[in-house]
C-alpha positions as CSV (number, residue, x, y, z in Angstrom):
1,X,148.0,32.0,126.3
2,X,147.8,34.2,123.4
3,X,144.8,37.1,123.6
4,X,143.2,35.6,120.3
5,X,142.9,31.7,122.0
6,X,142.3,33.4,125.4
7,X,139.4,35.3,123.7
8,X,137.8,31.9,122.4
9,X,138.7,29.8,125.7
10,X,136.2,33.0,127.4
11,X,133.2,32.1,124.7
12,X,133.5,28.5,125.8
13,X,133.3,29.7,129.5
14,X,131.0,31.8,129.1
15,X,129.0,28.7,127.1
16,X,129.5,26.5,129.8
17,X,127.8,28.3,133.0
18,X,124.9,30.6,133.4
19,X,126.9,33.7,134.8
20,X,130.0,34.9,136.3
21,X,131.4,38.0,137.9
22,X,134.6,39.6,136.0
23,X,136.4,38.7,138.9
24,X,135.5,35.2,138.4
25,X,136.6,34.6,134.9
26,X,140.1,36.5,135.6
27,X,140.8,33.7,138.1
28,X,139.8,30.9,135.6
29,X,141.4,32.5,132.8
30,X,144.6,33.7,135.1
31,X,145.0,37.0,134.1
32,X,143.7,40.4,136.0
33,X,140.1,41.9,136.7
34,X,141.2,44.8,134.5
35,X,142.9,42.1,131.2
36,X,139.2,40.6,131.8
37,X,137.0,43.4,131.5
38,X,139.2,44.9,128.4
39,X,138.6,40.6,127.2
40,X,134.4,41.7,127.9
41,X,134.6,44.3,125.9
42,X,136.9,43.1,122.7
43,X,133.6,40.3,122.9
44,X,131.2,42.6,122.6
45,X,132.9,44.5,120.0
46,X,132.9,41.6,117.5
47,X,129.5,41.3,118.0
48,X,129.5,38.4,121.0
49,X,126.0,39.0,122.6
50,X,126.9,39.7,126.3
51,X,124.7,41.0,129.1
52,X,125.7,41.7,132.6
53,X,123.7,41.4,135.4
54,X,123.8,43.2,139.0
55,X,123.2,41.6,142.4
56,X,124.6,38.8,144.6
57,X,124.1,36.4,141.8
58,X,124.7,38.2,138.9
59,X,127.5,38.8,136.6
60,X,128.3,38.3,133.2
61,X,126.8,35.7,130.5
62,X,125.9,35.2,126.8
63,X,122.4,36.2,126.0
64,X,121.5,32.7,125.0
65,X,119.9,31.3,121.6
66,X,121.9,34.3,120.1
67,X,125.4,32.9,119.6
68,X,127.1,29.6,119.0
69,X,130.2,27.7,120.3
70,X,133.2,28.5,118.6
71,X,133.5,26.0,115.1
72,X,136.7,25.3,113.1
73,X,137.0,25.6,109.4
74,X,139.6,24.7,107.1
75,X,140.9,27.0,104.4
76,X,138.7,25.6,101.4
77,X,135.4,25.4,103.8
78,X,135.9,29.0,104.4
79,X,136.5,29.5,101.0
80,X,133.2,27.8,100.2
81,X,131.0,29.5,102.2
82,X,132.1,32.6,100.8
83,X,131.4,31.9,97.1
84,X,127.6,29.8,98.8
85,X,127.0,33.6,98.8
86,X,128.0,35.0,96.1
87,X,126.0,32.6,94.1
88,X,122.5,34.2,95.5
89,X,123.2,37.8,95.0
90,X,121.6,37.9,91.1
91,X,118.2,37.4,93.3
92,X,118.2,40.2,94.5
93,X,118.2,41.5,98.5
94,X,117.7,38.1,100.8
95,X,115.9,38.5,104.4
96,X,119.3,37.4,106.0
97,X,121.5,39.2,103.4
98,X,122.5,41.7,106.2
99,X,123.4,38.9,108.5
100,X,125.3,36.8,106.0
101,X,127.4,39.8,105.5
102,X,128.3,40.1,109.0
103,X,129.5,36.8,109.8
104,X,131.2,36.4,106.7
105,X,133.0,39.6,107.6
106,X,133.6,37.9,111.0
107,X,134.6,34.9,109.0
108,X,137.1,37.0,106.5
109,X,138.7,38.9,109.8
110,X,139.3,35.8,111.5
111,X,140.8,34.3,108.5
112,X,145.2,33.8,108.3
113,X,146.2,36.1,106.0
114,X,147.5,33.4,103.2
115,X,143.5,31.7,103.5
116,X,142.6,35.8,102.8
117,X,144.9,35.9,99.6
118,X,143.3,32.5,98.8
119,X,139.5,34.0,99.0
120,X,140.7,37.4,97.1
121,X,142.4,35.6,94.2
122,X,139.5,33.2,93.7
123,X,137.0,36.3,94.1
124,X,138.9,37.1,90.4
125,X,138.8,33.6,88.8
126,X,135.2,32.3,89.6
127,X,131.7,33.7,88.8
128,X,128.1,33.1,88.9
129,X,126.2,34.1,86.0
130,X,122.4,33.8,86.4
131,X,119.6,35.8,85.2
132,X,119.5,39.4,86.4
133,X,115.7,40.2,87.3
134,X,114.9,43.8,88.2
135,X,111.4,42.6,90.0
136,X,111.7,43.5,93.3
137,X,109.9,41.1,96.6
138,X,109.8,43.2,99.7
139,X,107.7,40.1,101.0
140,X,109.7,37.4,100.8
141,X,111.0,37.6,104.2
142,X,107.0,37.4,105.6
143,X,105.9,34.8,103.3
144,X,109.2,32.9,104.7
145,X,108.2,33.1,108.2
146,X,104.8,32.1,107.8
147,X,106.3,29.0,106.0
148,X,108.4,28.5,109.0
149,X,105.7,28.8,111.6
150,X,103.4,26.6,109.4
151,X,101.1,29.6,109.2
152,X,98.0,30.6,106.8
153,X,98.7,34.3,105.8
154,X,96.1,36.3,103.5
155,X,98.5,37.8,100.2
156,X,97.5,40.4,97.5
157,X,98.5,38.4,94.8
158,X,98.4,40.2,90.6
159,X,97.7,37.2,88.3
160,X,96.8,37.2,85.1
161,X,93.3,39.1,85.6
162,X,94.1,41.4,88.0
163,X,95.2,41.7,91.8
164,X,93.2,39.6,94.3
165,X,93.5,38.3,98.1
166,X,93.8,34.8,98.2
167,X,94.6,32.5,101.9
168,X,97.7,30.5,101.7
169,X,99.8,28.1,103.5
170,X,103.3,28.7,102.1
171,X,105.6,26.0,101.7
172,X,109.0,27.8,101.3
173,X,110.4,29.8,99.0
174,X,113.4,28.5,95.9
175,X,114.9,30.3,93.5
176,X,115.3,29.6,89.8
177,X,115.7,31.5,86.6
178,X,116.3,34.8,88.7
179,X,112.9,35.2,90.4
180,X,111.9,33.5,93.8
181,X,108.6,31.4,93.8
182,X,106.3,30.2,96.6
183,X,104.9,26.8,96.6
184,X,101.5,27.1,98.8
185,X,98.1,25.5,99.4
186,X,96.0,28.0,97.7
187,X,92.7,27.8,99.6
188,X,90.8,29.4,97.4
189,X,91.7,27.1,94.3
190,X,91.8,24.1,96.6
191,X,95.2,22.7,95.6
192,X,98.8,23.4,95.8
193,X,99.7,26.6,93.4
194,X,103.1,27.9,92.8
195,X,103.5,31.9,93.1
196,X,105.6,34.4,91.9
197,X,107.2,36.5,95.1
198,X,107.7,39.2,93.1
199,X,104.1,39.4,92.0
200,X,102.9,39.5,95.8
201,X,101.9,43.2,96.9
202,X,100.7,42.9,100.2
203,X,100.6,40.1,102.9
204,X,98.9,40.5,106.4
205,X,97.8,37.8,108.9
206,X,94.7,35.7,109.0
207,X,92.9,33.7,111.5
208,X,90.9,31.1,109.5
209,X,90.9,29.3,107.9
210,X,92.9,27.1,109.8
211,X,96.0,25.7,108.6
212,X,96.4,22.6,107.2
213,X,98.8,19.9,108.9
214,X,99.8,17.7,106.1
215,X,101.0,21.1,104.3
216,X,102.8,22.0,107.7
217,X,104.8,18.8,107.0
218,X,106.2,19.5,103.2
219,X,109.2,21.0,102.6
220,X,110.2,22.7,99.5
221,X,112.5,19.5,98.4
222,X,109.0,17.8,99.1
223,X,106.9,19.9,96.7
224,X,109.3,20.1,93.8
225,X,109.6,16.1,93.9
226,X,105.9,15.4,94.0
227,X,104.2,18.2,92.2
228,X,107.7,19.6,89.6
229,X,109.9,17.0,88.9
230,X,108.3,13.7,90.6
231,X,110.4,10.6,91.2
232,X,110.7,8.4,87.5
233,X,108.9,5.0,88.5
234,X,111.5,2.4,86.7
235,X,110.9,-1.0,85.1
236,X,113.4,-3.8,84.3
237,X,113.8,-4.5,81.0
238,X,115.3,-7.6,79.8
239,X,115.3,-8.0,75.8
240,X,116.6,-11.1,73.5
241,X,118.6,-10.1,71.0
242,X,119.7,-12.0,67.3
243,X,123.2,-10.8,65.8
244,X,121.4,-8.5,63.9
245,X,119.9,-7.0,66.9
246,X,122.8,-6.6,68.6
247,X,124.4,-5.0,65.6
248,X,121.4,-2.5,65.7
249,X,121.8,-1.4,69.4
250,X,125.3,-1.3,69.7
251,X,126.6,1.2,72.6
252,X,123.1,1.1,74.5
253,X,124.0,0.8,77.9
254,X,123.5,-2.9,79.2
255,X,124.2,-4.6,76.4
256,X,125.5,-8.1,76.6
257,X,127.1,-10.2,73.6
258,X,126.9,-13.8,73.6
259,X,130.2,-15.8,71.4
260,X,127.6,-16.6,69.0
261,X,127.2,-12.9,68.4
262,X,123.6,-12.6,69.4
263,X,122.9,-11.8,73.2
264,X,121.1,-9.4,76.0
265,X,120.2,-6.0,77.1
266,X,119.6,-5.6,80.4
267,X,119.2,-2.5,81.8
268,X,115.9,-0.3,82.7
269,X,113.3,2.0,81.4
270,X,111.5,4.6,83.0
271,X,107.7,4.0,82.9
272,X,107.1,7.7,81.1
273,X,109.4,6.1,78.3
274,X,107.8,2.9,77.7
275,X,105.9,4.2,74.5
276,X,109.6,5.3,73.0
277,X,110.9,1.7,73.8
278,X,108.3,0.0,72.1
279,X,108.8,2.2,68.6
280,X,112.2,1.9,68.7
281,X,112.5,-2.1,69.3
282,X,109.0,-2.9,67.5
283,X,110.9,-1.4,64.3
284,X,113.4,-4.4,65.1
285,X,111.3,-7.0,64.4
286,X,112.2,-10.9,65.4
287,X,115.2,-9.3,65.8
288,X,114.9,-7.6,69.5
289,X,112.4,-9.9,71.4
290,X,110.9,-8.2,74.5
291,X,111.0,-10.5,77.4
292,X,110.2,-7.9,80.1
293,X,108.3,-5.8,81.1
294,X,105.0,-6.7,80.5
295,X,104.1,-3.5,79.9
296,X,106.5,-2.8,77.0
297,X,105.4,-6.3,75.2
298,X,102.0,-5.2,76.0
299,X,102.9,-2.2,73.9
300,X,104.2,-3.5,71.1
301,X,101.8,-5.8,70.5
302,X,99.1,-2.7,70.1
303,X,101.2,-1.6,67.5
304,X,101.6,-5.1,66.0
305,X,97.6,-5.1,66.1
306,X,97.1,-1.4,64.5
307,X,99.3,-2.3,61.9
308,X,97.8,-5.6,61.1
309,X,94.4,-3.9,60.9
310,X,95.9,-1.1,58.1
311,X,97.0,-3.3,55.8
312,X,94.7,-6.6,56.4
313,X,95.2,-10.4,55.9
314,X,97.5,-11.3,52.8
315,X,94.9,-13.5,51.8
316,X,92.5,-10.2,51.6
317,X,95.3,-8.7,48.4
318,X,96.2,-12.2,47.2
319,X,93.4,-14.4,45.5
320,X,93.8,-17.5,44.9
């Protein structure tokens, strides 16, 4: 066995029992007490969190909770994680930036050397071009934590009128447009408020009040669905069409022609959009005849109604 596979087959032993003398691995690995402790130490070298223990049941074993099994990647999920990276580093220092550069150094060193060229010629054809911020947020790694641990955390926070402490319940923390922002329960505001990290100049622990469990439970993806961008709310819509009609929304999506030349559109509107629908298909006249959703006919006829009312009965302009 090759030193490189015998190295890896040693993580998985190692993995697979509490603790083991160096004598005892040499004889399950078949190789000598000395190859075994120069194997410990080639481990521990690339970083392999080992600890050895003295005593009648001690020995050697991984620090647990610190490492994980050995995992396979293919030359283009390699390549992937590398440029997942890359994509981050306009925002400025992350709290695992160190770490992420360690393992993808692992990662690189591991690597054949054709996958290597692969990653190095890539490095020259792609880019990420983002915003470039200069605001610094030496907090970002606390306020993280205390999102993690579903914590309430008392921040120095400079608004519009001036610095203030405020109790929060932070969310998470995304990044968009170059700065990182911090969707929290504002207790003092009573309500879910979205902060600036880069505006935060101090954070320090609090013990009431107490935090909030329904809070505990959102995630970021959470909070930008309900609060930024919140699910549309759809509605069939089913309209009757003449030729003419037909003629007048030609390439709409969902459109069906009957050999007569008149026909159908069937296809959906999103319930924010229901007032555009009813401008564009009231200006159709007899033409486009709304047969659902209620809520769009509904529309139209308001419009029907305030027009009526402008201009009055023709019996009102024409005497007889």
């Amino acid at each position: 066995m090759k030193r490189p596979e015998r190295l890896m087959a040693l993580v998985l032993e190692l993995e697979a029992r509490p603790a083991a003398t160096a004598a005892e691995l040499a004889a399950r690995m078949g190789v000598s007490r000395r190859t075994m402790l120069r194997d410990l130490q080639a481990l521990s070298e690339v970083g392999v969190p080992l600890a050895s223990r003295p005593g009648p049941h001690g020995g050697y074993q991984l620090v647990r909770d610190r490492v994980l099994p050995p995992v396979s990647f293919t030359v283009d999920e390699a390549t992937a994680l590398f440029f997942a990276q890359q994509a981050l580093q306009d925002y400025g220092p992350l709290p695992i930036a160190a770490d992420a550069r360690v393992a993808l150094g692992k990662l690189y060193q591991a690597m054949a050397p054709a996958a290597r060229l692969r990653v190095d010629r890539l490095a020259g054809r792609m880019a990420f071009v983002s915003e470039q911020r200069a605001a610094a947020h030496p907090h970002l790694a606390a306020l993280l934590e205390a999102a993690l641990g579903g914590a309430v955390v008392e921040m120095r926070y400079r608004g519009r009128d001036g610095a203030a402490w405020r109790p929060v319940q932070p969310v998470g923390v995304y990044a968009e447009h170059g700065y990182w922002y911090l969707p929290a329960y504002c207790f003092l505001r009573q309500g879910m408020r979205v902060f600036r990290v880069d505006r935060v100049e101090a954070v320090r622990p609090v013990a009431e009040p107490a935090p909030r469990d329904d809070v505990a439970a959102l995630t970021v993806a959470d909070y930008y669905e309900r609060f930024v961008h919140p699910r549309a709310e759809w509605l069939a819509l089913n309209v009757r069409l003449t030729a003419e009609g037909v003629r007048q929304l030609a390439g709409d999506p969902g459109l069906r022609v009957d050999p007569d030349g008149s026909g159908w559109l069937a296809s959906r509107v999103e319930l924010r959009d229901v007032d555009l629908f009813a401008d564009r298909l009231g200006r159709l006249g007899a033409d486009a005849v709304v047969e659902e959703p209620p809520l769009l006919r509904q529309r139209i006829r308001e419009r029907a109604a305030a027009l009526l009312a402008l201009y009055g009965s023709a019996s009102q302009e024409c005497p007889s």
